[in-house]
N, C-alpha and C positions, 0 to 999 in steps of 0.2 A: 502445710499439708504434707503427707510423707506419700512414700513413695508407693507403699501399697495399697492405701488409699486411693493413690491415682490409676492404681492399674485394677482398682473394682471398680472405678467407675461407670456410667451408661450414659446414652439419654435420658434427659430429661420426661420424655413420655415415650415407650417401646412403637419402633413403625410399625404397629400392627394393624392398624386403623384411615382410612384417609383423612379423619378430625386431628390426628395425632401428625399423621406428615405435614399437612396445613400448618400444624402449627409447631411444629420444626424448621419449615420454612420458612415461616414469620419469625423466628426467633435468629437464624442465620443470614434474613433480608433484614431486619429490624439493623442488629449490629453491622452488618458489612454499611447501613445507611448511614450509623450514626460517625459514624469513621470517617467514609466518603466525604459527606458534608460539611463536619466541621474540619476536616484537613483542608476543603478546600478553600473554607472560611482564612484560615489560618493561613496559607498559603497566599492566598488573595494580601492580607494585612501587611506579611512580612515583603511583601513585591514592593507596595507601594507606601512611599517615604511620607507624605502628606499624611496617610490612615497611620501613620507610627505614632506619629506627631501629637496625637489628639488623644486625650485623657483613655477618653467614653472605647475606644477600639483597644487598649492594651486591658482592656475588662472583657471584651470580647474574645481577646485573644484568650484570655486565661478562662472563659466560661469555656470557648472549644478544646483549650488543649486538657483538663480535667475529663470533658465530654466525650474525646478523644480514647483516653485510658477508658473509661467509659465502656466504649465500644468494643476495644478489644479487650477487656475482660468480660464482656458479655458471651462472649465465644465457651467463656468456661461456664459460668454460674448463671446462664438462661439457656443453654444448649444439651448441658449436660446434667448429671442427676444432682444438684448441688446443694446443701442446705448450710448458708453461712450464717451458722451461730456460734455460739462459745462452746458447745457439746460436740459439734460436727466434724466429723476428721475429715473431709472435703471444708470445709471454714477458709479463710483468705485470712484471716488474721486484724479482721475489720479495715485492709486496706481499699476493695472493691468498693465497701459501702463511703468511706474517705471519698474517691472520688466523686460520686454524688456530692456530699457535702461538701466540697471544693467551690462543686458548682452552683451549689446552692450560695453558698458564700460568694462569688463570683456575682450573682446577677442581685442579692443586695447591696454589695460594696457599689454597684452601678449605679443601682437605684439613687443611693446617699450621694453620689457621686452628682447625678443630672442635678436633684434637690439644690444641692450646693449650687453648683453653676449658675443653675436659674432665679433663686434667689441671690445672691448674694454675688454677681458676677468678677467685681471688683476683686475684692478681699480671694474669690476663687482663682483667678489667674495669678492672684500674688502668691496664694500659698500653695494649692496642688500644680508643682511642674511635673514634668514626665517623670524623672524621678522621686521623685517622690509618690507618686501613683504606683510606679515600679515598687516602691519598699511598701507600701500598705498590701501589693498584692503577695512579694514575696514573704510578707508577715502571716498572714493567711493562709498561705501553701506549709511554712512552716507548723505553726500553732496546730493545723490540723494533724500532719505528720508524728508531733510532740506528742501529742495523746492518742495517736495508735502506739507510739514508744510505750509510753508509760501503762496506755491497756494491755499492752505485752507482758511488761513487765511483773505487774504485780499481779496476786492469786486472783485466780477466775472468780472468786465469788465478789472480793472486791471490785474487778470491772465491770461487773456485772449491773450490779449496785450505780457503779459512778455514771456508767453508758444511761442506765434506767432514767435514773435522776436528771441526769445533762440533759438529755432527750427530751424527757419533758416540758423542762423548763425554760429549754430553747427554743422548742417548738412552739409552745405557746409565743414568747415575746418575739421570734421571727415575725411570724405571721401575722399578729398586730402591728408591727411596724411596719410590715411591708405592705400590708393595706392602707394604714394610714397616709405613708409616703405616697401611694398610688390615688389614694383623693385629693391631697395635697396638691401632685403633680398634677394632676387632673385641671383642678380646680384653675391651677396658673395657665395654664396652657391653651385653656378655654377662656379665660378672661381676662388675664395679664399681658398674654402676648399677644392675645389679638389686638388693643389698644395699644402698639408699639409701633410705629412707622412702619411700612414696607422694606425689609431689607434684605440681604441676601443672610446678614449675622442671624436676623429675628426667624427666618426659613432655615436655617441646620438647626437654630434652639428649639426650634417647635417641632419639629422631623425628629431629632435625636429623643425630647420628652415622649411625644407622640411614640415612639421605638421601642421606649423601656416601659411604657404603660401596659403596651401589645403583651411585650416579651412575658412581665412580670402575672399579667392575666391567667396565661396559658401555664405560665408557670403555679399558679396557685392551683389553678384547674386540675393539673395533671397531681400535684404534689397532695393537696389537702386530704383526698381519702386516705392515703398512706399513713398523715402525720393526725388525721382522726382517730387513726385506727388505733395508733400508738396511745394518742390520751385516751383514750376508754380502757384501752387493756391495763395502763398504768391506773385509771381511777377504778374500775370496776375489781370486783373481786372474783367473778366469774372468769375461768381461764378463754381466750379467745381463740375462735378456728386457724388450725395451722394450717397450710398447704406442704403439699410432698416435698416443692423445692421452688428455688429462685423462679425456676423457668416457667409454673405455672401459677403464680401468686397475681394474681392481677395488680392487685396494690402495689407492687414492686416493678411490675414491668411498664406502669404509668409513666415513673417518672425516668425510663429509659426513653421510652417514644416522646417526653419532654426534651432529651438529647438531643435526637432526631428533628425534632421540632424548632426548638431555638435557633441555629444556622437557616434555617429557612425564613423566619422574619427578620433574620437578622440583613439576608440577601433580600427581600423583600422589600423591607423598608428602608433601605439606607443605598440610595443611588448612588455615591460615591464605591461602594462597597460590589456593589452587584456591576458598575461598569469595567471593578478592576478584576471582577472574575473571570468575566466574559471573555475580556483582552487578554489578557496576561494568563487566564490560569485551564479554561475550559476550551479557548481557537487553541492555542500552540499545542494542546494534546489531543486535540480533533485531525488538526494534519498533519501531527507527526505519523497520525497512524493511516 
């Protein structure tokens, strides 16, 4: 984005109205929330050495810190007048929309991740160590990176095309997998681990499937009109309704409040996680002050 572009910019919708300052204020509460949250997610993980330790939290940690970026680039392109496309001179250069998909990436790599574990527990502990979790994540922050590179690089009409295309055809076979995984995990968690003795191992496996069933839910919830929206506008020939800007696209601001949202089950359902906020992350900054 250059620089005169930035100094025409506005709000996103003029204060001229109290529907318009509501929701200016939703849009400045929304980001300051999603930031808040998942910092303190983050914050909580990197304290405590046992949550390092464990595959399923260095997934968590990468859904926050993506969600994070998230946050504070919501400041630009939901706050103010923003339209990031390939035409737009406010545009981010498909870095913003990157972090999304980060996260998106982030909470199926988890998925496959529990899958694993809970099937196949054995063969799991022998192959996925912490490093090795570490390189599949730092593969993924890459790869996405690589193709904002390469959509930079070459002519707009090509990226355009390639973005179209990828999108597509990602989005459909995400979403079938991630459903799939989520009956799959279902099914075992409902039947498999309840026929397992009482144990303390059998209660984190069932807690942590039970976590990414929630997560992955809410995650479909918030995401699916979005990536609806997209396979219509790709199949249909009929051009589809645009909004002004980032900041008032409902379909877009979904799966911000999904940001928002994720560190909240994530503290919810996982006691380990929510006692070490408590201690370590929310008292010491309650009486410093």
């Amino acid at each position: 984005m250059s620089n005169s572009s930035l100094q025409g910019l506005s709000l996103a919708l003029p204060l001229t109205s109290f529907g318009n300052v509501l929701m200016f204020l939703f849009s400045v509460s929304l980001a300051f929330s999603i930031i808040f949250l998942n910092m303190s997610v983050c914050v909580s993980i990197l304290l405590n050495r046992a949550l390092r330790s464990e595959n399923r939290f260095m997934y968590m940690l990468s859904t926050c810190f993506s969600d994070i970026c998230t946050g504070v680039s919501y400041y630009y392109v939901g706050v103010l007048d923003v339209k990031d496309n390939f035409d737009s001179p406010t545009r981010t250069y498909l870095v913003v929309p990157t972090f999304l998909g980060l996260s998106y990436m982030a909470v199926l790599a988890a998925q496959a991740d529990r899958y694993h574990a809970v099937v196949s527990p054995f063969q799991y502990l022998r192959r996925m160590t912490r490093n090795r979790t570490v390189v599949v994540i730092c593969g993924y922050w890459l790869y996405a990176f690589l193709i904002v590179a390469v959509n930079n690089l070459v002519p707009v009409g090509v990226a355009r095309n390639f973005i179209g295309i990828g999108t597509f055809v990602s989005n459909i076979f995400t979403v079938i997998i991630m459903i799939g995984l989520n009956i799959r995990l279902f099914i075992i968690a409902r039947f498999q681990l309840e026929k397992e003795p009482p144990s303390v191992e059998r209660d984190t496996k069932r807690s942590s499937v039970y976590l990414i069933l929630v997560v992955v839910m809410f995650f479909l919830a918030m995401w699916l009109p979005l990536l609806c929206h997209v396979v219509v506008c790709n199949l249909s020939d009929s051009v589809c309704y645009i909004f002004k800007n980032e900041g008032t696209d409902p379909l877009r601001i979904l799966p911000r409040v999904n940001a928002a949202l994720t560190p909240i089950l994530y503290i919810c359902g996982c006691s380990p996680l929510r006692a070490t906020l408590l201690t370590k992350v929310w008292r010491p900054c309650c009486r410093r002050r």
